[in-house]
N, C-alpha and C positions, 0 to 999 in steps of 0.2 A: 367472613364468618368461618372457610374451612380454615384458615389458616389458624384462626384464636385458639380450634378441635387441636388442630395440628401441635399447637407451642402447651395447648394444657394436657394433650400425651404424653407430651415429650418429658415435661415436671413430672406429671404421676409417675411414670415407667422412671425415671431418672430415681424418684426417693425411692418407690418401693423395690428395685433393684439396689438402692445402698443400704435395704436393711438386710437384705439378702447375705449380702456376698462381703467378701473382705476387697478384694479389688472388681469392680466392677467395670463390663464390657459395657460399652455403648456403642450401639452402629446406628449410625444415621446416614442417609443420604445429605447431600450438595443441600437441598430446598429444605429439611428438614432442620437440617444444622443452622442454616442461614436465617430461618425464623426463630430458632432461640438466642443468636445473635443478637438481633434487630430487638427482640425482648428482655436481656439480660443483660448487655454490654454495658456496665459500668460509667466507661467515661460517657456515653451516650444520655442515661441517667444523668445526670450530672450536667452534661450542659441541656439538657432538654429544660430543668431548671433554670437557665439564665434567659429564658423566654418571657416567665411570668415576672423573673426581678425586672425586668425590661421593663414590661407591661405598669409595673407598680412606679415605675419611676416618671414613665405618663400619667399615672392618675395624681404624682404626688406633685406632679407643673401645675395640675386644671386648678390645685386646688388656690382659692384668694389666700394672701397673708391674715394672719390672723389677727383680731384689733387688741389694743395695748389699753388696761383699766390700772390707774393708779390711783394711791391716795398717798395725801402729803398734808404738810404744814399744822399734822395733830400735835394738840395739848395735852398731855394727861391731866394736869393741874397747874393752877396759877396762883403765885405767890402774890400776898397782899402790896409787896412791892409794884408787880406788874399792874394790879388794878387800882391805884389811889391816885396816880398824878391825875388822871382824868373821871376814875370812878365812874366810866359809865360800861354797860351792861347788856348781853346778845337774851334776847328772847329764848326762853326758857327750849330745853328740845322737848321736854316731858316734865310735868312738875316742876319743882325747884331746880331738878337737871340741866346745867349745858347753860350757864347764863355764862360764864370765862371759857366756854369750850370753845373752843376753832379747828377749824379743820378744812380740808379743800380733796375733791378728786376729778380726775379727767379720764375721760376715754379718747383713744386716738386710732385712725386708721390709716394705712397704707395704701393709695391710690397708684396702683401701675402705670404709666403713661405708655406711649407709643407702641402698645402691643405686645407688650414684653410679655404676659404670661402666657398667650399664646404663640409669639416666635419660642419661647421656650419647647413649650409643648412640640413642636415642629421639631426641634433638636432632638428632646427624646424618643419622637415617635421614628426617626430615624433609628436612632442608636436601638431602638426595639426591634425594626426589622433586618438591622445588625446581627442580630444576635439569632434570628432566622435562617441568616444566612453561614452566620458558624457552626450552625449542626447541621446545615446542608454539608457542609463543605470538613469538617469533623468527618460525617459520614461516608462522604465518597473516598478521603482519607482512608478509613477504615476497612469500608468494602473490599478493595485493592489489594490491600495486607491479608485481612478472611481469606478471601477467593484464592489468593494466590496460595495463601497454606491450605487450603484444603487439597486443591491440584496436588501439591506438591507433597501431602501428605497423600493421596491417591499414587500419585507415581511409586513414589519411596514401596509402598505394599504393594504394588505391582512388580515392582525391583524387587523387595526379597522373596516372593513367590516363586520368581525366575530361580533363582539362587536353591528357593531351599529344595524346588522341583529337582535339581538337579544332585543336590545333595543326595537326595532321595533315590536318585537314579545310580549315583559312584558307590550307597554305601549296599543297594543290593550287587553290584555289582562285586565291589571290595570281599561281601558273603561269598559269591559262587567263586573269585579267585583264591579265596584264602580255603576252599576246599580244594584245588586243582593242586594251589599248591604244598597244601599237605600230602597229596597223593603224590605229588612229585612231577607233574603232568606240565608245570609252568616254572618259569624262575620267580623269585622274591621278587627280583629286580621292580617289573611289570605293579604286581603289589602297593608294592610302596609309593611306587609313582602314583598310584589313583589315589592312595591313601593322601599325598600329597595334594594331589588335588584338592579332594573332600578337604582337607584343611585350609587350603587358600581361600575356595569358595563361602567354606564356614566366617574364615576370619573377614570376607566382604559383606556378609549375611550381618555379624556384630557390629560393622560399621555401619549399615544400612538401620541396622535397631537400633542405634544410637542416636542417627538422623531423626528417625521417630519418634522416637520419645522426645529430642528438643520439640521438634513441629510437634507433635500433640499435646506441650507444654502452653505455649504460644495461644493455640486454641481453645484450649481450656482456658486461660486467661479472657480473652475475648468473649467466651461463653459463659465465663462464672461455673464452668462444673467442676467437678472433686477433684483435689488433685491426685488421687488415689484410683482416681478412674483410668481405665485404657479407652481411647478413643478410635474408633473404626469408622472410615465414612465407606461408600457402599462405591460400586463402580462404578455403576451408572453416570449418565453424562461428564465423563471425563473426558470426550471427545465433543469438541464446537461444531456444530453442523455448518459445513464449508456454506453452503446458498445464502446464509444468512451473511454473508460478507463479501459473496458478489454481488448481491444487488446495493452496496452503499455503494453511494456517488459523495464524489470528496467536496464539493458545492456545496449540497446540503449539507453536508455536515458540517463546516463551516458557518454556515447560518444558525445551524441548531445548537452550535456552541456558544455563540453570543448570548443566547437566550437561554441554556441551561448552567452555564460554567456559577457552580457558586462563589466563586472566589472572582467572576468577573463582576458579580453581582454585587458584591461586595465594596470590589475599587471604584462601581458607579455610587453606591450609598456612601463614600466616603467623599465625593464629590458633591452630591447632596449635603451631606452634615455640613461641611463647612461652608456651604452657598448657605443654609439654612443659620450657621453658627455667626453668618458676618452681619446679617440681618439682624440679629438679636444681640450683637454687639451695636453693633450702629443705633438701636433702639438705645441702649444704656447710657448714651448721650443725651439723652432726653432725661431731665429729671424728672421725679417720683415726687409725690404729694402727698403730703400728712396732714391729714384733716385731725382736728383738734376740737372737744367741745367740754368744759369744763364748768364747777360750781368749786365757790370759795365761800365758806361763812365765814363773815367775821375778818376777814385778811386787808380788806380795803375798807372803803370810804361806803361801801354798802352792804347792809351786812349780810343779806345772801345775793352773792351776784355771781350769776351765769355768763357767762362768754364763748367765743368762738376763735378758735384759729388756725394758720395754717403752717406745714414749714415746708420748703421748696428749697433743694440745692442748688446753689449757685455754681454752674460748669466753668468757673473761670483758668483753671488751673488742670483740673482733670475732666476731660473731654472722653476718656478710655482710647485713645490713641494707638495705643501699644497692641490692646486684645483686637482690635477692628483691624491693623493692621495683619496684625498676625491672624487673624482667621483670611482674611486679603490672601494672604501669600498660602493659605492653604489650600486653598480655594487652586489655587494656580497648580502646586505642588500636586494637589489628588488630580487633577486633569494630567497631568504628565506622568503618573503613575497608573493612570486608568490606558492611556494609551499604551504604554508597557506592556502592560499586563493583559492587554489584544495583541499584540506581535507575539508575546511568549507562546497563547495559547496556539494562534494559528497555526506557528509553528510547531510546539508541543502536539497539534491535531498531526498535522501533513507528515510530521517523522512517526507517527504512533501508526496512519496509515499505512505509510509504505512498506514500515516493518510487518504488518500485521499479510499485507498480502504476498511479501517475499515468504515468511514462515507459513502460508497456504499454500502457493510454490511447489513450496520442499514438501510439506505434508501431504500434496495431492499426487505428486513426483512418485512415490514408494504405493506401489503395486497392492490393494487392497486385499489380493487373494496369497501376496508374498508371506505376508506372519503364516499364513496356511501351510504356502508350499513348506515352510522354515521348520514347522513340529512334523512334519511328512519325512522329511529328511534327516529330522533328527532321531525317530524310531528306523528308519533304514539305517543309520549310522548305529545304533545301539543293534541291531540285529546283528547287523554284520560283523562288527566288534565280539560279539558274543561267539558267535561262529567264526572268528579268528580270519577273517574274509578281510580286514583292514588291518592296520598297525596299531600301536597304541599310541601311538604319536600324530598319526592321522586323527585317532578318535580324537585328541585333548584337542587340537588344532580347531577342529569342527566343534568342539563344544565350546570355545571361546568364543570363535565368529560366531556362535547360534547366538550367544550370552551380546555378544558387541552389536548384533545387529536387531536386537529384540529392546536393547535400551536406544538404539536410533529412532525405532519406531517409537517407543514410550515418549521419548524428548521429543519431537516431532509433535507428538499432542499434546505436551505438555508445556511445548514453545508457543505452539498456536492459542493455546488458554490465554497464557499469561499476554501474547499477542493482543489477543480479543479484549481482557483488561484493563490493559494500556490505552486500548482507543475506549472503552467508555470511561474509563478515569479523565482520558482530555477531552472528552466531550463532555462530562458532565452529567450524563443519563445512561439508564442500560440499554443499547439499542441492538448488544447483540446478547440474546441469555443464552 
């Protein structure tokens, strides 16, 4: 229920802000965003749709063949030629009416033999939970791609904040020089060089906006919003809380991926299909029965006579050999692709593992209280720079490695997300949020 409050905010505040504004800001958080995904995503719509085509193609197995009414060997009129060799005469239908009339009709039905409509039905109710299993498997596709752009659209504006922080910091600076040096107090030289700076830094700042805008293209796709919008996701949980990834045991999670992997789910239901599909071959050797029951006036030797009968295919020639084998060998085939498709995952789990806890490692490696010491030192460097206590070559030095060692830490969280990612994409569930 909060979440439905949550996705029908987020549309209100979405229009009534595009009547507002010519480009509009949206900031959302991680969970915010990720529920109007889960809500709007297009191709998700879309296949959510092939659940009920599913569904309708089991209803259209259950249903019996439908019976055959014909009518045949009518007269409109009869020539005085046709009635005088014998001159004799059908009991009137009505009145004077229908004494040269003839006419005949039948009804026939289709009798299934050997279980055919429902081994049918067994096929499609397969192929329906098929088709359950591709929007599982759609989705966790999906998720993987979201999540990792939203990080990475989190990092990206954490990277140009560094940037334009500092911009901010060379062009007061560039102010109090370009007074020293009007008084005559400093060389140009000095100058120019921060000026340089601020421009190198701007021109990473443009590339950095540039990143942006692709990634918040990407996601607004995904989410259906304007493409005229600017998208902000907030800061919040862009770091994975490490405990949630020391307690997995790589055992379990191995078991837990048997039984969540959609796509393992999949190559079992296509083992299914064709054990279900050779059954209902093998039935189609069995001929089908045509019941028959018909009236003829006037056609024979009696002049309304009812009959019965039946028609039955004779399997002498086509037995369905061909389809019963070939579902035979499918049968075989999905079993050797079902086992595949367990080594890949296992595998796929064990490397998405290791990597996930080497990139904790590293991330736990780097000093929690260092990004602290690193803006401490970086106002001691700007002081003393100011009071001409350092070089200016000292200072540019130091505000690189502040810049080199502030995007370590960012990747660092931004390795261990997409880490984290990786192992619920091979597992198949979120087990770590």
């Amino acid at each position: 229920m909060k979440s439905s409050y949550v996705k029908v905010w987020i549309i209100l505040s979405l229009f009534w802000g595009s009547l507002s504004y010519g480009q509009q800001e949206i900031i959302l958080s991680r969970q915010e965003a990720e529920a109007l995904f889960l809500d709007q995503n297009l191709d998700l719509l879309a296949e959510k749709l092939e659940i009920p085509k599913a569904e309708a193609a089991v209803l259209q197995a259950k249903l019996w063949p439908n019976p055959t009414f014909s009518v045949d060997e009518v007269n409109f009129w009869a020539l005085p030629g046709q009635i005088e060799p014998l001159g004799e005469e059908l009991p009137p239908l009505f009145g004077n009416f229908g004494k040269h009339f003839q006419f005949s009709f039948g009804l026939e039905q289709l009798i299934q033999t050997a279980g055919k409509r429902k081994k049918l039905m067994a096929v499609e109710q397969v192929t329906a939970d098929k088709a359950y299993g591709y929007l599982e498997d759609l989705l966790r596709n999906l998720k993987i791609e979201f999540r990792n752009l939203l990080t990475e659209l989190q990092f990206l504006q954490f990277q140009d904040r560094i940037y334009q922080d500092q911009i901010d910091e060379i062009q007061e600076l560039t102010s109090a020089f370009q007074r020293q040096v009007d008084l005559g107090h400093i060389s140009r030289s000095e100058l120019v060089r921060l000026r340089a700076l601020e421009l190198q830094f701007a021109k990473y700042g443009q590339e950095i906006r540039k990143e942006i805008n692709e990634t918040q293209k990407e996601l607004k796709i995904l989410m259906r919003l304007s493409s005229d919008s600017h998208l902000v996701i907030s800061d919040e949980d862009y770091l994975v809380d490490p405990s949630q990834i020391r307690e997995l045991n790589l055992s379990e999670l191995l078991e837990s991926a048997r039984e969540s992997r959609p796509d393992l789910k999949l190559a079992s239901l296509d083992e299914k299909y064709y054990e279900r599909l050779f059954d209902y071959e093998k039935a189609q050797r069995t001929p089908d029965i045509n019941l028959k029951v018909g009236y003829d006036r006037g056609g024979g030797i009696l002049y309304n006579f009812i009959g019965f009968g039946v028609d039955i295919e004779l399997p002498l020639f086509n037995k369905n050999q061909g389809n019963i084998e070939a579902a035979r060998i499918g049968v075989v085939q999905s079993q050797f692709k079902y086992d595949h498709k367990m080594e890949t995952i296992e595998n796929e789990l064990v490397l998405a593992y290791r990597n996930l806890l080497e990139a904790l490692d590293f991330y736990e490696s780097i000093d929690m209280e260092y990004e602290t010491a690193l803006e401490e030192v970086l106002s001691g460097y700007i002081r003393s720079f100011q009071d001409r206590n350092i070089s200016l070559l000292e200072f540019i030095d130091f505000i690189e490695a502040y810049i080199e060692n502030k995007e370590i830490i960012l990747e660092a969280g931004k390795d261990l997300h997409f880490k984290a990612e990786e192992l619920n994409y091979s597992l198949g569930m979120d087990v770590i949020k």
